[in-house]
matplotlib code that plots the C-alpha trace (Angstrom):
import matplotlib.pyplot as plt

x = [-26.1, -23.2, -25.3, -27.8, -25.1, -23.2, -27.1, -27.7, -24.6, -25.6, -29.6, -29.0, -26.2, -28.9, -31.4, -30.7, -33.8, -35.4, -39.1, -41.1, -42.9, -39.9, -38.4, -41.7, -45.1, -48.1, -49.8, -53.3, -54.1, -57.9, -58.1, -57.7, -54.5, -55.8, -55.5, -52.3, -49.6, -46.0, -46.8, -50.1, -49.8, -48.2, -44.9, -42.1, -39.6, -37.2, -37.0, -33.6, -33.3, -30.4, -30.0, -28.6, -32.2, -34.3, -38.0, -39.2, -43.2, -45.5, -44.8, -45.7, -45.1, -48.4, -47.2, -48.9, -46.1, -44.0, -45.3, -44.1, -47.1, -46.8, -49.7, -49.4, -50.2, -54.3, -53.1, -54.3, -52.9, -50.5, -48.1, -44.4, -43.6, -40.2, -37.9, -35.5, -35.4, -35.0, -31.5, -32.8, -35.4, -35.6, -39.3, -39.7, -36.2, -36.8, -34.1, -34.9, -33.1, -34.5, -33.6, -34.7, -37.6, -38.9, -38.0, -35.8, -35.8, -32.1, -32.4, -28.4, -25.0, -21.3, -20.9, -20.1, -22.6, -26.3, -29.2, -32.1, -35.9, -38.0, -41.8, -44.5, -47.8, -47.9, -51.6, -52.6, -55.5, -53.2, -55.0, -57.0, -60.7, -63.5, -67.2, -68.3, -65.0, -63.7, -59.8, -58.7, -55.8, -56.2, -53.7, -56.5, -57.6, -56.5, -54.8, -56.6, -55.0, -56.4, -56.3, -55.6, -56.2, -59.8, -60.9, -60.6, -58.2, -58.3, -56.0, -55.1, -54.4, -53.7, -56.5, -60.6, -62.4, -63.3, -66.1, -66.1, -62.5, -61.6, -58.3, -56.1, -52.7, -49.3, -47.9, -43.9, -41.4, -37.5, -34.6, -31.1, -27.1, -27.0, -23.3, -22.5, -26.3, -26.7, -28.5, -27.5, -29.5, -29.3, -26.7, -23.5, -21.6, -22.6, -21.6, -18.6, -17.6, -18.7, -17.4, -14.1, -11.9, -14.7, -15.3, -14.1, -16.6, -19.2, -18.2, -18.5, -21.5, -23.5, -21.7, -23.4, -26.9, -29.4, -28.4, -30.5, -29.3, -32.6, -34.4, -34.1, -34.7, -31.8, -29.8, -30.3, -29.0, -26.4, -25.4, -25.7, -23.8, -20.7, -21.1, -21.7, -17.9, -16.8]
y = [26.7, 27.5, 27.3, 29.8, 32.0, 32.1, 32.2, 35.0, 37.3, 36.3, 37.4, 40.9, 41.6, 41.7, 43.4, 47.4, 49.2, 49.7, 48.8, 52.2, 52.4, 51.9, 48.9, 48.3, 47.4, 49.4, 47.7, 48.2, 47.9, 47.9, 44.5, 40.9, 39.8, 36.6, 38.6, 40.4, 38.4, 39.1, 38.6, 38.7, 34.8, 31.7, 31.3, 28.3, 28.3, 26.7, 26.2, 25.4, 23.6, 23.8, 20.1, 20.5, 19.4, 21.6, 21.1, 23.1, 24.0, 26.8, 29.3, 32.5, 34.3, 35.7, 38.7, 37.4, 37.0, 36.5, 33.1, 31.2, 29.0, 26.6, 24.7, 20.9, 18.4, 18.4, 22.1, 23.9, 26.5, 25.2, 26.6, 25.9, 27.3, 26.4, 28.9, 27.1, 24.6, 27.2, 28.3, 30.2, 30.6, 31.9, 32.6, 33.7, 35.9, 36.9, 35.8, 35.5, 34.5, 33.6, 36.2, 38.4, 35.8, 36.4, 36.0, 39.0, 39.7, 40.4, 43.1, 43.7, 42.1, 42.3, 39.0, 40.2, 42.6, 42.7, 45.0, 43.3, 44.5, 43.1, 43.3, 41.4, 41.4, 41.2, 39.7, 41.2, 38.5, 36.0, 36.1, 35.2, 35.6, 34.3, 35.3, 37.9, 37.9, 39.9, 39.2, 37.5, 37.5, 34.0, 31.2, 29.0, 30.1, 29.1, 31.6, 31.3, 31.7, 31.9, 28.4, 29.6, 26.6, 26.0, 29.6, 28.9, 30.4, 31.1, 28.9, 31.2, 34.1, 32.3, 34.5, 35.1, 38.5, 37.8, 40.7, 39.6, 39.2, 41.8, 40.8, 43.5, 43.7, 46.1, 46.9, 46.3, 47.4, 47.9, 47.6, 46.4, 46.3, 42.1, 40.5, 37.6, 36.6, 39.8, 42.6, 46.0, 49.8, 51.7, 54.7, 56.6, 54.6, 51.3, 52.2, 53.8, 50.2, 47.9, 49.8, 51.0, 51.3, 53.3, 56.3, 58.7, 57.4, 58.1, 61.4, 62.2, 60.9, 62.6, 65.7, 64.9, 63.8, 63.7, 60.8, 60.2, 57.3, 56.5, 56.6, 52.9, 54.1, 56.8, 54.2, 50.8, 53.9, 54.2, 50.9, 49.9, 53.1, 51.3, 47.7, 48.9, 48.2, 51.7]
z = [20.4, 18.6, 15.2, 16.4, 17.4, 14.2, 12.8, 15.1, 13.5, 10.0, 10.6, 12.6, 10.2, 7.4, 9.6, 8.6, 9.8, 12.8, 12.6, 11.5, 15.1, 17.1, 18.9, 21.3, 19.8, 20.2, 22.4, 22.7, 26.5, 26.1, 24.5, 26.6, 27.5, 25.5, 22.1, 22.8, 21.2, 19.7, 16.4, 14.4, 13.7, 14.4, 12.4, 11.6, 14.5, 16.6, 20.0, 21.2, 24.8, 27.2, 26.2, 23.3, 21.4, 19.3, 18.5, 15.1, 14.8, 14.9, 17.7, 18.9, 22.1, 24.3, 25.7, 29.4, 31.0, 28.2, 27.5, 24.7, 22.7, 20.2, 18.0, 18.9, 16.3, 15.9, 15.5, 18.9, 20.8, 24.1, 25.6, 26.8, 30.7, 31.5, 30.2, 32.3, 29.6, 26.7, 25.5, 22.6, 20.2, 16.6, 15.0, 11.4, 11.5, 15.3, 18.0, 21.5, 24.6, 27.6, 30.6, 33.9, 33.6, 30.2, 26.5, 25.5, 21.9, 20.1, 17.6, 17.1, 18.0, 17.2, 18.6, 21.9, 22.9, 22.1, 21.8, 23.2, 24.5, 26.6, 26.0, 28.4, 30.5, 34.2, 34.5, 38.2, 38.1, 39.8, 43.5, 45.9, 45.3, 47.9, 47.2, 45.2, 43.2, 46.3, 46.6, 49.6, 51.8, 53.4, 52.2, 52.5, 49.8, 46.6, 43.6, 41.3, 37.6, 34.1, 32.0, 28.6, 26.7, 28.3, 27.1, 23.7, 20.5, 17.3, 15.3, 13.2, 15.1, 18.3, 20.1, 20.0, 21.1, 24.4, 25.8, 29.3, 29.7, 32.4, 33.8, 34.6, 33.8, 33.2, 30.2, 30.5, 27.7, 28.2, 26.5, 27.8, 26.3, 27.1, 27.8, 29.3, 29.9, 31.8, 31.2, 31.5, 32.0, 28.6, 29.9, 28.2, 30.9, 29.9, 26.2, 27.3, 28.7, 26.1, 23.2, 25.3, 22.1, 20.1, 23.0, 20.0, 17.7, 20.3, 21.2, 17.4, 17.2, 20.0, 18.4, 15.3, 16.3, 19.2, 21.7, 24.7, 26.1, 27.7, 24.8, 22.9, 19.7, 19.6, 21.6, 19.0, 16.3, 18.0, 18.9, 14.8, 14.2, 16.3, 14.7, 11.2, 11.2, 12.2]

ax = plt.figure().add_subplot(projection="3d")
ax.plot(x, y, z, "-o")
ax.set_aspect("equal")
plt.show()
């Protein structure tokens, strides 16, 4: 873990833009939860486990629930469902960490505090559903949820149009200051306290540009601005 960490300052310290659409993908919520993934294809990465092991293949992460997915070794989609296990993960030049039940990913750091967003799929077809598809509220009845693997991928892509797919979900994006494995609201307040020997710096700079705090795009500006060595 100490590797990825020192790896993690290195990568976000070369990482100067923020992407041209913002922090958040543009997710299109008219398409299958089956096609929606973080990245367009499956890409060299390493899993690190609480263990102290790593495991390096071809991951991805389907936004459903924020699940990570790996090819296995006849090539085929699978995926990996214990983020208990996971301590951190690094895809192509992407950092994630595992937290609030999903992989968040780490966009900048000073080595203390980090700039991290959250992007994942609640999938509201987890229920119970009796004849006719009707939902149920019996216990006996069992919740019925989507097998991935049996509905077929696309190696490359890690997803295949699917018309009949109709499973409803929720679109959830946030983004969060991170110390200390917690995550914190993006607010002045929470600035203020992170960057305590800096509150001149960002009194200047909300003098100088538009800052609302609530907005993650002004806010990871921001946030460089004060670990651009200021």
């Amino acid at each position: 873990m100490k590797v990825f960490s020192a790896f993690l300052v290195f990568l976000l310290g070369t990482f100067t833009a923020v992407r041209a659409q913002g922090v958040f993908l543009d997710i299109d919520d008219s398409r299958p939860y089956t096609e929606l993934y973080l990245f367009p294809a499956y890409m060299t990465g390493t899993i690190q486990f609480e263990d102290g092991t790593a495991y390096t293949g071809q991951l991805n992460i389907l936004l459903a629930s924020s699940t990570l997915c790996f090819l296995d070794e006849e090539g085929q989609p699978d995926l990996f469902t214990d983020k208990n296990q996971v301590s951190a993960i690094l895809i192509g030049r992407n950092y994630f960490i595992p937290l609030l039940g999903h992989y968040i990913q780490i966009l900048d750091t000073d080595g203390n505090v980090m700039f991290g967003v959250e992007q994942y799929l609640e999938l509201e077809a987890e229920k119970r559903y009796g004849a006719f598809g009707r939902e149920e509220k019996s216990p006996n009845v069992t919740i019925q949820k989507r097998n991935l693997r049996s509905e077929g991928f696309n190696v490359e892509t890690g997803g295949r149009s699917l018309a009949v797919e109709s499973t409803p979900y929720t679109v959830h994006q946030h983004a969060y200051l991170i110390r200390n494995k917690k995550a914190y609201a993006l607010t002045r307040k929470s600035f203020m306290r992170f960057f305590p020997s800096k509150k001149a710096l960002i009194e200047q700079y909300e003098k100088d540009n538009t800052v609302d705090y609530s907005n993650p795009d002004q806010a990871l500006m921001l946030f460089k601005f004060l670990t651009a060595g200021h």
